[in-house]
TINUBA-974478 format. One record per residue (C-alpha): x, y, z; residue number from 1. Coordinates in Angstrom, 1 decimal. Last residue first. Layout:
residues N
+--------+--------+--------+-----+
!     xx !     yy !     zz ! num !
+--------+--------+--------+-----+
!      X !      Y !      Z ! NUM !
...
+--------+--------+--------+-----+
END
This chain:
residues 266
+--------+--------+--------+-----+
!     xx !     yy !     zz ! num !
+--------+--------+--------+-----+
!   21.9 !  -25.1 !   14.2 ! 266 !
!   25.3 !  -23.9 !   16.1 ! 265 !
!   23.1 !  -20.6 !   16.9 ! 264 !
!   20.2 !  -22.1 !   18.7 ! 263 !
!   17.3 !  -24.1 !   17.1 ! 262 !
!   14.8 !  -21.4 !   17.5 ! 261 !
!   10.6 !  -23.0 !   16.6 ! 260 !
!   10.3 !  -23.2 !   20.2 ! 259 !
!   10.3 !  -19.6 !   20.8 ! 258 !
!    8.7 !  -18.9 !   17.8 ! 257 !
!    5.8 !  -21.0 !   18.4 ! 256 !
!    5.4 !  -19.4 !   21.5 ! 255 !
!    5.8 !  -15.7 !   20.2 ! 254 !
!    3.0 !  -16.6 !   17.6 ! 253 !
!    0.6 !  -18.3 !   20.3 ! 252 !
!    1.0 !  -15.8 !   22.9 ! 251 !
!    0.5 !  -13.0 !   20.1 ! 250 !
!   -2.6 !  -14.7 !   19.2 ! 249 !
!   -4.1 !  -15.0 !   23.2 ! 248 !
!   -2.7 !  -11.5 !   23.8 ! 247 !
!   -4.6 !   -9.8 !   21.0 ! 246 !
!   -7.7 !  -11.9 !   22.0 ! 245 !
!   -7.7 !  -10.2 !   25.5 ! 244 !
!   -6.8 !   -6.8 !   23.7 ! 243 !
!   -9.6 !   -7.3 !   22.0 ! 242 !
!  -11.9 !   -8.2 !   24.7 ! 241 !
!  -10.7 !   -5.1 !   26.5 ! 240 !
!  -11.9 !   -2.6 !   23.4 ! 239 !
!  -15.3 !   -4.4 !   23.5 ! 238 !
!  -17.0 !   -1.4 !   25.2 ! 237 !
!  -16.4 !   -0.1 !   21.9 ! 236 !
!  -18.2 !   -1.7 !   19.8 ! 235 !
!  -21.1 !    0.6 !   21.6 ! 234 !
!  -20.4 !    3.3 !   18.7 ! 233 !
!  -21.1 !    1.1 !   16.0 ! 232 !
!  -18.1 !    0.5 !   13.5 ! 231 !
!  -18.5 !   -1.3 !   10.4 ! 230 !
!  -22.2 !   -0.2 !    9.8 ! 229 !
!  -21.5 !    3.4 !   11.0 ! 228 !
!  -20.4 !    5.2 !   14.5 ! 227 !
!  -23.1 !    7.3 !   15.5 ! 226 !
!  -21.1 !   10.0 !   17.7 ! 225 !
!  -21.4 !   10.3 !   21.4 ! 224 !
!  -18.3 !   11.9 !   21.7 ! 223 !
!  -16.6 !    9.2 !   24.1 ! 222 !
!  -18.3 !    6.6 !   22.1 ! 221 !
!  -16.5 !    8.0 !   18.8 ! 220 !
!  -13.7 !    8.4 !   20.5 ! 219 !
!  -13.6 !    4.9 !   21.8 ! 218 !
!  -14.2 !    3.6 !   18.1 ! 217 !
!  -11.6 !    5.5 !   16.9 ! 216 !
!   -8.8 !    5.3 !   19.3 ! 215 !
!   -7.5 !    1.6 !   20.3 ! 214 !
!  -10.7 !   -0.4 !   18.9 ! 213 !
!   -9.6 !    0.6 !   15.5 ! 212 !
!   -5.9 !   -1.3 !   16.2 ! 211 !
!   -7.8 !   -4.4 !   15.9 ! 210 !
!   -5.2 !   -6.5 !   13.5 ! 209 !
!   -7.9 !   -8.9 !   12.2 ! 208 !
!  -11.5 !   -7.7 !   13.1 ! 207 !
!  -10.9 !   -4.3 !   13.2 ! 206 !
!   -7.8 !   -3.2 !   11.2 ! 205 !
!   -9.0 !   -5.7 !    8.6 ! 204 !
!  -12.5 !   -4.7 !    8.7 ! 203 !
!  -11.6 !   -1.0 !    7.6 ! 202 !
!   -8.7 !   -2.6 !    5.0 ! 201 !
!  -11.8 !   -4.5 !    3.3 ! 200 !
!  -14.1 !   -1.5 !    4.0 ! 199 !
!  -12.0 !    1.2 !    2.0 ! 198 !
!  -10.3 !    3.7 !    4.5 ! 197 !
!  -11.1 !    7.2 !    5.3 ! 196 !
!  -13.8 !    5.8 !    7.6 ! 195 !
!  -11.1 !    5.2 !   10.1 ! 194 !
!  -10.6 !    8.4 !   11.2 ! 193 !
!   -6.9 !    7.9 !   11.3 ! 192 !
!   -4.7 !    7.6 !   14.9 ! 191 !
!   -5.1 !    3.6 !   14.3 ! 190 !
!   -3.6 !    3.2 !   10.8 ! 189 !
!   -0.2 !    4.6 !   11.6 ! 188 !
!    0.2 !    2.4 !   15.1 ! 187 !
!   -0.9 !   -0.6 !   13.0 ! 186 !
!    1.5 !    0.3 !   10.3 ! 185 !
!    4.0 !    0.7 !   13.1 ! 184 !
!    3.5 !   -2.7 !   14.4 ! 183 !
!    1.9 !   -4.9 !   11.9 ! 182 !
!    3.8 !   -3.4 !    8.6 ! 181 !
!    6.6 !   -3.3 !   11.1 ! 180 !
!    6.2 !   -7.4 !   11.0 ! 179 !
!    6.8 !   -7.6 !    7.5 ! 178 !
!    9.4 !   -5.3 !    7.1 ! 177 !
!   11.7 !   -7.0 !    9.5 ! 176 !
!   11.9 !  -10.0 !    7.5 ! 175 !
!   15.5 !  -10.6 !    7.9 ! 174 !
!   14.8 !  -13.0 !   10.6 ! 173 !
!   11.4 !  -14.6 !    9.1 ! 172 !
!   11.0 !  -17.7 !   11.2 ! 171 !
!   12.2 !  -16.1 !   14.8 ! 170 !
!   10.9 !  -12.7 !   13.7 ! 169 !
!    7.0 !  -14.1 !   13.8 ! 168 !
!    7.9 !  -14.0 !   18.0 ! 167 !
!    8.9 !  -11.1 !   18.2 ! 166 !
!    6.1 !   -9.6 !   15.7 ! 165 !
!    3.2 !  -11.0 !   18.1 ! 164 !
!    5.0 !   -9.6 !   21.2 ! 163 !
!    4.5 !   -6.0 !   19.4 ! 162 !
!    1.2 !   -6.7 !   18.5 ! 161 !
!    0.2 !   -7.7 !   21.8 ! 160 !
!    2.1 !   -4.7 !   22.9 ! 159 !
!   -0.2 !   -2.8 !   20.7 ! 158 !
!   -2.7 !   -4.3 !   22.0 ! 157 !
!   -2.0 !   -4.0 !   25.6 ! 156 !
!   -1.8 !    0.0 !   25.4 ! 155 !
!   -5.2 !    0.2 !   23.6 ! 154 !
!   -6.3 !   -1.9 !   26.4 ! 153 !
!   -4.7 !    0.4 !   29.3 ! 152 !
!   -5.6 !    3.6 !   27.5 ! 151 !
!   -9.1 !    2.4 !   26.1 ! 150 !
!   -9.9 !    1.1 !   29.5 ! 149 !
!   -9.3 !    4.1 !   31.4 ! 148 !
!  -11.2 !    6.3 !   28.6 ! 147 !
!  -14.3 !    4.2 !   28.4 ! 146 !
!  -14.4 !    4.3 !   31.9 ! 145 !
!  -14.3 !    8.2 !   32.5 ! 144 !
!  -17.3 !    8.2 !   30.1 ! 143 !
!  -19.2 !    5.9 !   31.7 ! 142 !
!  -18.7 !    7.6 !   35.1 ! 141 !
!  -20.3 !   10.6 !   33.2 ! 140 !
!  -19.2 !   13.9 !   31.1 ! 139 !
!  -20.8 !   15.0 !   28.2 ! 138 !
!  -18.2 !   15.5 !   25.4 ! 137 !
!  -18.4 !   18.1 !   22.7 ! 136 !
!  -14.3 !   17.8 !   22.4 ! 135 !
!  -12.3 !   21.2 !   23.4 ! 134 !
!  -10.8 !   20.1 !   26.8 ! 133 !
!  -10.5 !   16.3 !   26.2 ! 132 !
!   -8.7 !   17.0 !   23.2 ! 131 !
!   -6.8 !   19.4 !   25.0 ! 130 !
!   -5.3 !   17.0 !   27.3 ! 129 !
!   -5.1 !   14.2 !   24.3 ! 128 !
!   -2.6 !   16.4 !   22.7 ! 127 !
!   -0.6 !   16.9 !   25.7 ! 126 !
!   -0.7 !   13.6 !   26.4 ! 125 !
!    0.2 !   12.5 !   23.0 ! 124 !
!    3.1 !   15.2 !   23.2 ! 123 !
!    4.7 !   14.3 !   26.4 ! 122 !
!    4.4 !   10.2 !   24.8 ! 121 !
!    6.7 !   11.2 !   22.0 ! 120 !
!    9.4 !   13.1 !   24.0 ! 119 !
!    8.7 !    9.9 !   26.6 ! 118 !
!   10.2 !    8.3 !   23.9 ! 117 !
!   13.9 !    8.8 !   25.6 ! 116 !
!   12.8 !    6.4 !   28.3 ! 115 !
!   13.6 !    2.9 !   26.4 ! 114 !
!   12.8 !    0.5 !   29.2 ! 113 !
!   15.0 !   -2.6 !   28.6 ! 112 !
!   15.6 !   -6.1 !   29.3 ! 111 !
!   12.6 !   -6.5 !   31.4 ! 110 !
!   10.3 !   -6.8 !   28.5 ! 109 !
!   12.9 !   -9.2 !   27.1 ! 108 !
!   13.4 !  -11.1 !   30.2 ! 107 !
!    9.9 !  -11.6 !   31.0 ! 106 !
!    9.5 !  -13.1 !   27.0 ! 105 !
!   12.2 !  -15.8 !   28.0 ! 104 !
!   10.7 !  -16.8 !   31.4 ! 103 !
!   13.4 !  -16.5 !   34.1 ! 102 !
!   16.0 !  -19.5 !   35.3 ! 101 !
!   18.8 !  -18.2 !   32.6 ! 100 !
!   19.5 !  -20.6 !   30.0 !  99 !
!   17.3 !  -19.6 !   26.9 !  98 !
!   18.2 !  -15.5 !   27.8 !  97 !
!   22.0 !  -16.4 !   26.4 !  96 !
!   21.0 !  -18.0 !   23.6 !  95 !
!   19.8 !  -14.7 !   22.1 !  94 !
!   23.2 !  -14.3 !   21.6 !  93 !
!   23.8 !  -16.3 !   18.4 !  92 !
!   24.7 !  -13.0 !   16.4 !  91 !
!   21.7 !  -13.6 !   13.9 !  90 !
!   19.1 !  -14.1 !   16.7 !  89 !
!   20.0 !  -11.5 !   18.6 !  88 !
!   19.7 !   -8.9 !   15.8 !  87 !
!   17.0 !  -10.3 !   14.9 !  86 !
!   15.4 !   -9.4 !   17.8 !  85 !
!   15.5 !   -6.0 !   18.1 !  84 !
!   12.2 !   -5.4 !   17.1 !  83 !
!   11.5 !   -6.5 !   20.8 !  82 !
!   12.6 !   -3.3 !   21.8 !  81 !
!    9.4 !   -1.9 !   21.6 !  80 !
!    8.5 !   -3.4 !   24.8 !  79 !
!    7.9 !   -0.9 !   27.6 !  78 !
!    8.3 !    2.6 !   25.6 !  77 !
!    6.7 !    0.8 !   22.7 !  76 !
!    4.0 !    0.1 !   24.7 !  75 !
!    3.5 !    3.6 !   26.4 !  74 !
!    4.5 !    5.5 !   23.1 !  73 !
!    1.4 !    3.2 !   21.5 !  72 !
!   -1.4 !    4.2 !   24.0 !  71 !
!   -0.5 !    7.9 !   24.4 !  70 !
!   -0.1 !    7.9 !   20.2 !  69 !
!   -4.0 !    5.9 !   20.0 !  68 !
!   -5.6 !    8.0 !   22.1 !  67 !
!   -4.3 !   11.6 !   21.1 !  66 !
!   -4.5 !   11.0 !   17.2 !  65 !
!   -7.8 !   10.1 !   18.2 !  64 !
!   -8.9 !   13.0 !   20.7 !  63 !
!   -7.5 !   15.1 !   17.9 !  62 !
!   -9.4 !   13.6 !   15.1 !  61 !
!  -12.6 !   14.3 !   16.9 !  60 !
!  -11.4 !   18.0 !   17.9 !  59 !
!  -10.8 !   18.9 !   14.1 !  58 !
!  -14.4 !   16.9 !   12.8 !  57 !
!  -15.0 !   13.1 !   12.2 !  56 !
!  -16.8 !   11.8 !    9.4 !  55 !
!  -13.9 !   10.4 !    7.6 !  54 !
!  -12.4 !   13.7 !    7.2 !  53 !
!  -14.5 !   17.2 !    8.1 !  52 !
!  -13.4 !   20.9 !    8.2 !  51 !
!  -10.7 !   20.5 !    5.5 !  50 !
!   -7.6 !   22.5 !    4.5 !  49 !
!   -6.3 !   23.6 !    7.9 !  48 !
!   -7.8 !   20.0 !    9.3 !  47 !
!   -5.2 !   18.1 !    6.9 !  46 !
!   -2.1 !   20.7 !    7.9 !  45 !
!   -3.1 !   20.1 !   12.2 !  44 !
!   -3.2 !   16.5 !   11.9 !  43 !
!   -0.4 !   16.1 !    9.8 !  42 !
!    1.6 !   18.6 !   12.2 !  41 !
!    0.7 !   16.3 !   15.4 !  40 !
!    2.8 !   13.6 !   13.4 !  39 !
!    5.1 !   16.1 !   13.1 !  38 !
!    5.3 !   16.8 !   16.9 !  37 !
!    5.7 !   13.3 !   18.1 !  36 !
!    8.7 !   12.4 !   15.9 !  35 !
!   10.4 !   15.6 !   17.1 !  34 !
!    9.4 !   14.8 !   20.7 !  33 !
!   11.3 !   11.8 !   19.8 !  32 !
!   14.4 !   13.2 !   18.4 !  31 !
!   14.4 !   15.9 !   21.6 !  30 !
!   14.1 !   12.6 !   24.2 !  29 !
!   17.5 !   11.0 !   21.8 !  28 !
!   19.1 !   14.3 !   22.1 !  27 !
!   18.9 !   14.5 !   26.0 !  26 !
!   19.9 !   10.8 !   26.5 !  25 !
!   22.8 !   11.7 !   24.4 !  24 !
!   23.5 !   14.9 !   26.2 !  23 !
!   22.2 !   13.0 !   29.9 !  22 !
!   25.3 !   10.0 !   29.6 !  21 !
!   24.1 !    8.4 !   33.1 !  20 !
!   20.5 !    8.6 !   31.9 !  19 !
!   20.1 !    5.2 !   29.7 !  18 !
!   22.3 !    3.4 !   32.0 !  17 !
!   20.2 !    4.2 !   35.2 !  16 !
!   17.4 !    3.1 !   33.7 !  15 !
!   19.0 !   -0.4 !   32.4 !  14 !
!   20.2 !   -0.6 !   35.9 !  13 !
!   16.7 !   -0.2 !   37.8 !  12 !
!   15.4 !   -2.3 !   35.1 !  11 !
!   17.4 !   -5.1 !   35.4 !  10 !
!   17.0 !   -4.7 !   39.6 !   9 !
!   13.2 !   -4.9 !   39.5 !   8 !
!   12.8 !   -7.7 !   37.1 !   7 !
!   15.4 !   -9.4 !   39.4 !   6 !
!   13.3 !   -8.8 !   42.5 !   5 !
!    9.8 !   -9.7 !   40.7 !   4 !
!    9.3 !  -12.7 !   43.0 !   3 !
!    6.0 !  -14.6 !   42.4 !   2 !
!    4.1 !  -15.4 !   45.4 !   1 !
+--------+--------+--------+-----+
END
């Protein structure tokens, strides 16, 4: 049996770290909840000014701005700080987690918990506690289900795409740019009715980067809504198959990665 004692006791500190100096820890939670909130605003300008967006009304949008923000605060919360890579890499000290007897990826995710977004994730849940509340929805076991897997699978994928761009940063270390595009572009393009977009960049966020399978295709099963050609209703049941994919490509790219580092003296 696997012995998570040292996962245990790095996090324990790391936690203890972050809230030992509580303005700063404080300010950082407020900054977040900041972030949060004005996303929320978008929502809430765009639906003053229009009654319908990509086929989706006020309380649709919601329960997808909800979904896919609970879903990527959670993952970032747990390994967003794999963007910090690079920073590793450059100063040489990434060699340090090569030699220690742990898996390399284990000791990232363990490296750090960063608890000041839980300003962020407080408003996702908020906002996905009234979507629930004010959405058309008929309640069933099914519909509980859908919900339980999109937050854990929708959570997965992101850190799938998270994991992915860790391990991409090991060839293009000043390339940060290009793996946010996948990260917090994905995390921008899932909480929009994804109808709003044209079908190349719809099937892209599908079929390639599947951030539509965190929020909009659940909500639209959740609401019982048709869905269209590119995005059937019942597509969403497949929500933990792509997250299961997610992992296998982000396995690969943080793999290759991994092997591709030489170490700081070349």
């Amino acid at each position: 049996m696997a012995d998570f004692t040292p996962y245990r006791v790095v996090l324990r500190s790391r936690m203890r770290a972050q809230l030992q100096y509580r303005t700063s820890f404080v300010t950082d939670v407020v900054g977040t909840l900041g972030v949060g909130l004005t996303e929320l605003a978008e929502v809430l300008v765009i639906f003053h000014n229009v009654d319908v967006l990509g086929g989706l009304d006020f309380s649709a949008a919601l329960l997808v701005f909800a979904l896919s923000n609970v879903c990527f605060s959670v993952a970032d919360m747990l390994v967003g700080h794999l963007d910090q890579l690079p920073t590793y890499i450059r100063a040489g000290t990434i060699d340090a987690f090569y030699v220690r007897p742990l898996p390399l990826l284990a000791q990232f995710m363990a490296s750090d918990i960063s608890l000041r977004r839980i300003g962020r994730l407080s408003v996702a849940l908020g906002a996905l506690g009234v979507a629930l509340s004010i959405g058309d929805i008929a309640w069933s076991a099914a519909t509980v289900a859908i919900i339980v897997l999109t937050l854990v699978s929708g959570t997965a994928i992101f850190a799938a795409l998270f994991t992915a761009a860790g391990g991409l940063q090991f060839y293009v270390v000043d390339g940060a740019e290009l793996t946010n595009a996948f990260t917090y572009g994905g995390a921008y393009a899932a909480q929009q009715p994804q109808r709003v977009f044209p079908d190349l960049l719809r099937i892209f966020w599908t079929f390639v980067v599947p951030t539509a399978f965190i929020a909009y295709l659940p909500a639209v099963a959740i609401l019982d809504l048709p869905g269209d050609h590119l995005a059937p209703s019942w597509l969403a049941w497949f929500t933990p198959l792509a997250a299961v994919l997610a992992w296998l490509l982000a396995a690969g790219c943080w793999r290759a990665g991994t092997r591709h580092y030489q170490g700081a003296g070349g």
